[in-house]
Every structure is written in C-alpha cells, then in structure tokens.
DRENDO-1510 file (C-alpha; in Angstrom, 1 decimal, always signed):
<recs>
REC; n; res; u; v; w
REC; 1; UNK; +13.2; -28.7; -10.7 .
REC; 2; UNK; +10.1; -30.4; -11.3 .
REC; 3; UNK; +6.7; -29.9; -9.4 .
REC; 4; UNK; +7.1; -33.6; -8.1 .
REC; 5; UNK; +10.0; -33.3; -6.5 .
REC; 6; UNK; +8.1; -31.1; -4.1 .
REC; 7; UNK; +5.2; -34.2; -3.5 .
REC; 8; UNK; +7.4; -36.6; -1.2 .
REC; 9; UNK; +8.3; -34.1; +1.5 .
REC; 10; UNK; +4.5; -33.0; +2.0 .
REC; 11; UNK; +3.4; -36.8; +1.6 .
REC; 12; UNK; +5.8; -37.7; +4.6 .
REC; 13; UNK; +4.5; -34.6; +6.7 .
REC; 14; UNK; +1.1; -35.1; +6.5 .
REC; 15; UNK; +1.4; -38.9; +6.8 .
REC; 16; UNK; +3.5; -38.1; +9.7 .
REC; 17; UNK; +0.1; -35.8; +11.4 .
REC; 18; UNK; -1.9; -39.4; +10.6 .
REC; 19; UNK; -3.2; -38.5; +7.1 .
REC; 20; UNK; -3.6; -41.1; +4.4 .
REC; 21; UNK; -2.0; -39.2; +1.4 .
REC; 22; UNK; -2.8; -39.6; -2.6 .
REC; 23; UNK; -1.5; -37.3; -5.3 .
REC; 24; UNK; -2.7; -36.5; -8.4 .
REC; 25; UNK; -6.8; -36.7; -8.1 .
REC; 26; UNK; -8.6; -35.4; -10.3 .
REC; 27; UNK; -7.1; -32.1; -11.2 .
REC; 28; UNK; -5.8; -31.8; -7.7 .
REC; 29; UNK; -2.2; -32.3; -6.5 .
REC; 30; UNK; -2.6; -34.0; -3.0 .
REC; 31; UNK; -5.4; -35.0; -1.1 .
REC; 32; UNK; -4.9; -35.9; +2.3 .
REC; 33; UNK; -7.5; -37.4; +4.7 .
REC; 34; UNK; -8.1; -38.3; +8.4 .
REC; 35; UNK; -11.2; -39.9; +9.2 .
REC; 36; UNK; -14.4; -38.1; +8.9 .
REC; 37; UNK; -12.2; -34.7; +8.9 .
REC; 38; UNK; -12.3; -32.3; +5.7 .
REC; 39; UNK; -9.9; -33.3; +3.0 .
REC; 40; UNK; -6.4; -31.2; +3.1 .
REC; 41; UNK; -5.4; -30.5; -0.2 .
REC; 42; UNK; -1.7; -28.8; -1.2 .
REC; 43; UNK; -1.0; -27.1; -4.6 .
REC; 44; UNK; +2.4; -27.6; -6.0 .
REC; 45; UNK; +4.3; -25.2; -7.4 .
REC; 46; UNK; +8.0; -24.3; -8.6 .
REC; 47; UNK; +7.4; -21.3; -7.6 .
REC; 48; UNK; +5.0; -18.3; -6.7 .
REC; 49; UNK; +3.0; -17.2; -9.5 .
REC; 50; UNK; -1.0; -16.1; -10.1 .
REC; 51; UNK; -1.8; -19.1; -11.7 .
REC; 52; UNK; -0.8; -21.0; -8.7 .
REC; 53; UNK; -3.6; -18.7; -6.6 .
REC; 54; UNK; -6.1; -18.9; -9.0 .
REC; 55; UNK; -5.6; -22.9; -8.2 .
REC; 56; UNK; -5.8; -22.8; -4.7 .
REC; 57; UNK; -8.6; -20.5; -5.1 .
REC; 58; UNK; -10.6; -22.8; -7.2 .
REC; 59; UNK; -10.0; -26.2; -4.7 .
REC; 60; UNK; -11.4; -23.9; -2.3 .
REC; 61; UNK; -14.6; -25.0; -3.7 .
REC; 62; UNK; -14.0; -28.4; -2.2 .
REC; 63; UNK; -12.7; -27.9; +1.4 .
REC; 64; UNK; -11.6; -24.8; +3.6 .
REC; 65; UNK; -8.4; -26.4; +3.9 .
REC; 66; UNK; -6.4; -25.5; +0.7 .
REC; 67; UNK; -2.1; -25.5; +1.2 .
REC; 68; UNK; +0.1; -23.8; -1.6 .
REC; 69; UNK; +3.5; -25.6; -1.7 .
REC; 70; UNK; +6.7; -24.2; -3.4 .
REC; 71; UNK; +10.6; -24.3; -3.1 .
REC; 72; UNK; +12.0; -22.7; -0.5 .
REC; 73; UNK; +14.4; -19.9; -1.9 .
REC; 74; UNK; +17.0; -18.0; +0.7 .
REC; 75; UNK; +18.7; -15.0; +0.6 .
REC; 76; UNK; +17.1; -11.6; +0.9 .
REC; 77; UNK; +15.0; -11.9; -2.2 .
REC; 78; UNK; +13.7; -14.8; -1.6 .
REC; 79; UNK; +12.6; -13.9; +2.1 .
REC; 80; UNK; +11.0; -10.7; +0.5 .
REC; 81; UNK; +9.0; -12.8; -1.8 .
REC; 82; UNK; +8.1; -15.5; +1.0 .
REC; 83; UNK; +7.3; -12.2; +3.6 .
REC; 84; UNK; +4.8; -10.8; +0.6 .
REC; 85; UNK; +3.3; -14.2; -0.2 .
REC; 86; UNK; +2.6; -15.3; +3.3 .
REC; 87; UNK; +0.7; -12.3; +3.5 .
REC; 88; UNK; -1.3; -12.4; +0.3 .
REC; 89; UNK; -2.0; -16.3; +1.1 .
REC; 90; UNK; -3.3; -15.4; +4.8 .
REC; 91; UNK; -5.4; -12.4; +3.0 .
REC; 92; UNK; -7.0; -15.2; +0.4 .
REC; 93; UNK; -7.6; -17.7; +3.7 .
REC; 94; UNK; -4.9; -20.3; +2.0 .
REC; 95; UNK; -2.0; -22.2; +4.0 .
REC; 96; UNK; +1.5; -21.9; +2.7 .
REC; 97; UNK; +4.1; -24.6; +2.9 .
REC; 98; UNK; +8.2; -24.2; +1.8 .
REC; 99; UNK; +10.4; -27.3; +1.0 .
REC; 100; UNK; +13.6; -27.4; +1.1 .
REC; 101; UNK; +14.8; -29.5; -1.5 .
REC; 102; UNK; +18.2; -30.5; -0.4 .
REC; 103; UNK; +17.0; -32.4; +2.7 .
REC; 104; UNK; +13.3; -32.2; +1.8 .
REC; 105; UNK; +12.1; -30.4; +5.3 .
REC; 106; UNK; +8.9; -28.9; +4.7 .
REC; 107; UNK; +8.5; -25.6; +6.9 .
REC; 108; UNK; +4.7; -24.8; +7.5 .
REC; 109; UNK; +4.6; -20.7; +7.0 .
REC; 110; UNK; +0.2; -20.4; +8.4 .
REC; 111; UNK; -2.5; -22.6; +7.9 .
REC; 112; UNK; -5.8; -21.6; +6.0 .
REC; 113; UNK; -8.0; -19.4; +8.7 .
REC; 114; UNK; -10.4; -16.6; +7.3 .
REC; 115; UNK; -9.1; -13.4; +7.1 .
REC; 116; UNK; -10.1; -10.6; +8.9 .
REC; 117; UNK; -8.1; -7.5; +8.1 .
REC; 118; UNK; -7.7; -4.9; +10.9 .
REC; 119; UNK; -8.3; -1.2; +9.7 .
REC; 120; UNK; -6.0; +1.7; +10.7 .
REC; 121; UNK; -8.0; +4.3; +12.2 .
REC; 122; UNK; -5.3; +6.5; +11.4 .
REC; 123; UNK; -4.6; +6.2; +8.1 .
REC; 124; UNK; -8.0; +6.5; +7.3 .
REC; 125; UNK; -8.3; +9.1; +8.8 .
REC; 126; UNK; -5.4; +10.9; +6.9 .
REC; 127; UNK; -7.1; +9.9; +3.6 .
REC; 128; UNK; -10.1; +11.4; +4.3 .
REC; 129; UNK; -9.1; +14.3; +5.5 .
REC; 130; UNK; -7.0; +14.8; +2.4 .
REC; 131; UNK; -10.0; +14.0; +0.6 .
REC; 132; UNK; -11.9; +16.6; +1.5 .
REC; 133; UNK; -9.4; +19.5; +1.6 .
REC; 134; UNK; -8.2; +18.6; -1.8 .
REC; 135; UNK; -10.2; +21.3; -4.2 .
REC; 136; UNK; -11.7; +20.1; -7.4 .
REC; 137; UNK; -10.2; +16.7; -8.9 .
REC; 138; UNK; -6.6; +17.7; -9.9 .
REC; 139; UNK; -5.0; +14.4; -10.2 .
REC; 140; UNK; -5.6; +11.2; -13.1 .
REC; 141; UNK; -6.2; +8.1; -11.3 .
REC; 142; UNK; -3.1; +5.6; -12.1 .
REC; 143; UNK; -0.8; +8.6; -12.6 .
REC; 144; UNK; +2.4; +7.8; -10.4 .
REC; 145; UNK; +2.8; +9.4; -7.4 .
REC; 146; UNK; +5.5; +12.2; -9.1 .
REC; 147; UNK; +3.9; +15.0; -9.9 .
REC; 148; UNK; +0.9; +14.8; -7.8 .
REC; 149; UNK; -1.1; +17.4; -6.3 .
REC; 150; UNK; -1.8; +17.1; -3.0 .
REC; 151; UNK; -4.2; +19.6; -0.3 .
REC; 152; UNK; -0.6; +20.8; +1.2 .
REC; 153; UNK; +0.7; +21.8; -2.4 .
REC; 154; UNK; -2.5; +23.3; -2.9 .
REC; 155; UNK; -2.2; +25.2; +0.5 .
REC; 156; UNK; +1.2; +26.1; -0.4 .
REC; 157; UNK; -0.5; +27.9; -3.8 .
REC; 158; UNK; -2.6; +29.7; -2.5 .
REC; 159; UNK; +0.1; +31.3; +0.2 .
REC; 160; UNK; +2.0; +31.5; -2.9 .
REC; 161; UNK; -0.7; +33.5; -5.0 .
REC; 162; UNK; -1.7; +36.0; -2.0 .
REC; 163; UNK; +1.9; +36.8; -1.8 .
REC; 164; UNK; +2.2; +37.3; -5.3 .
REC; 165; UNK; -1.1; +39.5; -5.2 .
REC; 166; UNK; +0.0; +41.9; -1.8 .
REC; 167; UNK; +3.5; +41.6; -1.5 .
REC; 168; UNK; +5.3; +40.6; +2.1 .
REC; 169; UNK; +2.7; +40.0; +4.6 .
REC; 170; UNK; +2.7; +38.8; +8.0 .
REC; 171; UNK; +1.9; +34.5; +8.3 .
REC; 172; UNK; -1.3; +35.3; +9.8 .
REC; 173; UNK; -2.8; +37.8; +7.2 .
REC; 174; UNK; -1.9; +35.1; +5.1 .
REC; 175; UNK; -3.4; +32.2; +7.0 .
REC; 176; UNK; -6.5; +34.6; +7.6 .
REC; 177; UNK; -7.2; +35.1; +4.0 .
REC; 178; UNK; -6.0; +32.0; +2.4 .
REC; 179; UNK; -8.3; +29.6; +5.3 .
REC; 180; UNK; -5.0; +27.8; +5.1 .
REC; 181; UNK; -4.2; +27.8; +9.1 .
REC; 182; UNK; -0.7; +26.7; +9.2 .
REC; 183; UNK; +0.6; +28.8; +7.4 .
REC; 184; UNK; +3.2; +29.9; +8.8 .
REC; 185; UNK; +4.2; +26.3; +9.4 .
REC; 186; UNK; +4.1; +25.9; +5.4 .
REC; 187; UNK; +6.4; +29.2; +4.9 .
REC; 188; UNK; +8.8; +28.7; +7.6 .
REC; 189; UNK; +9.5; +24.7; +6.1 .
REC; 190; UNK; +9.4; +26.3; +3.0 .
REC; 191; UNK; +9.6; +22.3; +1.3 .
REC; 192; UNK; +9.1; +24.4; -2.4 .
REC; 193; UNK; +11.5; +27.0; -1.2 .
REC; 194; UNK; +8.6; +29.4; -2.5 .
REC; 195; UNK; +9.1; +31.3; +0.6 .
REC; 196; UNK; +11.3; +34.0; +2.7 .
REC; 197; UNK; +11.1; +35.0; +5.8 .
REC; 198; UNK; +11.7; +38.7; +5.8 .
REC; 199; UNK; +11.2; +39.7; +9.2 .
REC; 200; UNK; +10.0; +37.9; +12.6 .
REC; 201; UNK; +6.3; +36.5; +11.2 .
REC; 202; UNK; +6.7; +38.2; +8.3 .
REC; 203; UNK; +7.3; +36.3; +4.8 .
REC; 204; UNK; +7.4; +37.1; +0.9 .
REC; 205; UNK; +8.2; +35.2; -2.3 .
REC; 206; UNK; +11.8; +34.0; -2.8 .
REC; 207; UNK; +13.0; +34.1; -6.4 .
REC; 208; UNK; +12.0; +30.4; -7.0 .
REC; 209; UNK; +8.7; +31.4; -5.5 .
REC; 210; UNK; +8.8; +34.5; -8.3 .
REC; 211; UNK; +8.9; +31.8; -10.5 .
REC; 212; UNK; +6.3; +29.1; -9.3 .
REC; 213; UNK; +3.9; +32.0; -9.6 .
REC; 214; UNK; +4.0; +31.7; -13.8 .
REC; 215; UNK; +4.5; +28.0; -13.5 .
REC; 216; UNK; +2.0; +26.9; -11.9 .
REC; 217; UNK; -0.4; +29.6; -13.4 .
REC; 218; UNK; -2.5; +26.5; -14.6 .
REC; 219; UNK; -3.0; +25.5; -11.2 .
REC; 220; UNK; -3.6; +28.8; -9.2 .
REC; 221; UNK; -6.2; +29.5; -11.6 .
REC; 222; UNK; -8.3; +26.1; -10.9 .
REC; 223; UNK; -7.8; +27.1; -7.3 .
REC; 224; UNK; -9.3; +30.6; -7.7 .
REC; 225; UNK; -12.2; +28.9; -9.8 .
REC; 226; UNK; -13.3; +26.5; -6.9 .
REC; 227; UNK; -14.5; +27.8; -3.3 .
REC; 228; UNK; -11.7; +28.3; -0.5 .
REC; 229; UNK; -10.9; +24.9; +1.0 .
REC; 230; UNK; -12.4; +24.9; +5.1 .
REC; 231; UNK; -10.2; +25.5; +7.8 .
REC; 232; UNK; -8.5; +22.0; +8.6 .
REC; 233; UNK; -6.2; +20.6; +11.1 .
REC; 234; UNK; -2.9; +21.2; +11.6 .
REC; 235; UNK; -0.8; +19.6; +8.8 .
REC; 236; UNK; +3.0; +19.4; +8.6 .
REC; 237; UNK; +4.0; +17.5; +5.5 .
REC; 238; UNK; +3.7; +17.7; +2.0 .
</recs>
C-alpha cells in the first residue's frame, strides 16, 4: 500500500463537489479549489500516526480547511482506532476522510470546525472534591493508578486507627471523632475487609484489619501528622 493509492479516490470526490484538484504542491498532498473559496487540502496517510497530525497541523497555517486521509481498516480494531481518531481529529479542528481501497469509496468521518469541548460539571466536581479532602500529597504524579491513595482509603485509615486505638465502638463515635461522616457506610461495605460488625451500629477491627493497622503504619502516621480532613459529602466508593 502506497500513500498514492489513496490520491484518486479523494481527487474524484472533491472533483465530484466542483473542485479543481492538484496533488503534490509544494510539500502538500492535495490542493483543491473552488473559486474564490479557501483552498481544501487532504494529508495522505497509510495509516494513523503522529507524524501525520503534526502535518495536518502545520498546513493549518494555510487554510482552516485541512483533511487527514487514510485506509479504511474494519473489524473491531480498526473501528476503535477510527472511533479514537475521529475524536482527536475533531479536538485539533481537522477533517478526517477513510478509503476503501478495494472499490475506492471515500467515506467523510467530520469536516474541520473549531472545537469547543463541553465540560462535565460532574466530574469536576468529583475531582475537586477529592482534591481537597485528600490530606497532604500522598501520591507521585505518573504512578499508575494501583496502589493509589485516595480521600476514601484515607477515611477508611483513620476508622481503622480509632478502632485500633479504643477498641469496638459504635459507627457514630467513630464518624464523630474521625470527621469522616459516612462512616458507617465505609464499615458496613467494608471494601478492605478492615471491618466487623459486632453488634447493630457497632463495629471493630477484623483480623485483616488487625493487620492493616502495622501495614499501613507509614500511612496512619502521615495522617496523624496533618490536621483532620473537614466534614465532606457523602461518599460511597473507594
């Protein structure tokens, strides 16, 4: 497969939308032009890569209307790949193109538009809110995601270390002195299996919990160095 194989089918297609169509000028691929409109021009490519972004990037020096062109690839992988391009192409402001090389149809995927990317109120709000009942800076930037600490681990510690420290307890002496207010929520999923329940509202360590309690001494002692996270909202996963 050659890059040129690809130029014939996107000639015909734009010729066919009354552009006059030239490849290979300057360093660009195809140029395509309709009267006093901005010149289209399409990257070729055998196939998705960074270089062919950094390309189209680059020609969007010359016009707003810059096209990637590739291959088009079936099967699952190659509509996961298409899917993730599509959406990095719309992100850049870039057009995408796929040709099928066997009949040479050229499907058009988007056209080059600038992107305006719509925020989830949600999830921000989730990431602040982690953000700030996190305590201290636990966590390496980069690290992978195994192994992380998160504000519910750390609320699970501290239930762990007041347990530790006063034996069974009832959930709200424990959400009273720990400021960690679902705390009986944390004990009764138990997603460590740190806990016990004991009686009605009333919990203590399990033997894994026995256990956390030298593991994670590290830990439980950067939580009693920092100040007592503030009260936050109700939080039911890890």
């Amino acid at each position: 497969m050659k890059e040129t194989d690809l130029y014939l089918p996107v000639k015909r297609l734009l010729e066919g939308q009354g552009y006059t169509v030239k490849g290979e000028i300057g360093a660009v691929d195809v140029v395509a032009m309709r009267g006093d409109e901005e010149p289209v021009i399409v990257e070729l490519k055998t196939g998705f890569s960074l270089s062919l972004f950094h390309q189209a990037i680059q020609r969007q020096a010359l016009t707003d209307a810059v096209y990637v062109a590739v291959p088009h690839s079936g099967g699952r992988a190659g509509l996961k790949a298409l899917s993730q391009n599509r959406a990095m192409c719309r992100r850049l402001g870039l057009g995408l193109m796929t040709v099928r090389l066997a009949d040479g149809l050229v499907e058009l995927h988007c056209d080059p538009e600038p992107y305006r990317p719509r925020q989830s109120k949600p999830r921000k709000t989730r990431l602040l809110r982690e953000f700030a009942r996190l305590v201290g800076d636990p966590n390496r930037g980069g690290a992978t995601r195994r192994g992380v600490v998160t504000a519910y681990r750390q609320d699970a510690l501290l239930c762990l270390k007041l347990l530790s420290d006063v034996g069974p307890a009832k959930a709200a002496h424990v959400a009273k002195q720990t400021n960690v207010i679902h705390a009986r929520r944390l004990m009764a999923d138990n997603h460590y299996g740190w806990f016990e329940r004991v009686q009605t509202g009333i919990y203590a360590l399990s033997p894994k919990g026995c256990g956390a309690v030298e593991e994670y001494a590290a830990e439980l002692a950067n939580l009693a160095g920092n100040p007592a996270p503030l009260p936050a909202t109700l939080e039911t996963s890890p």
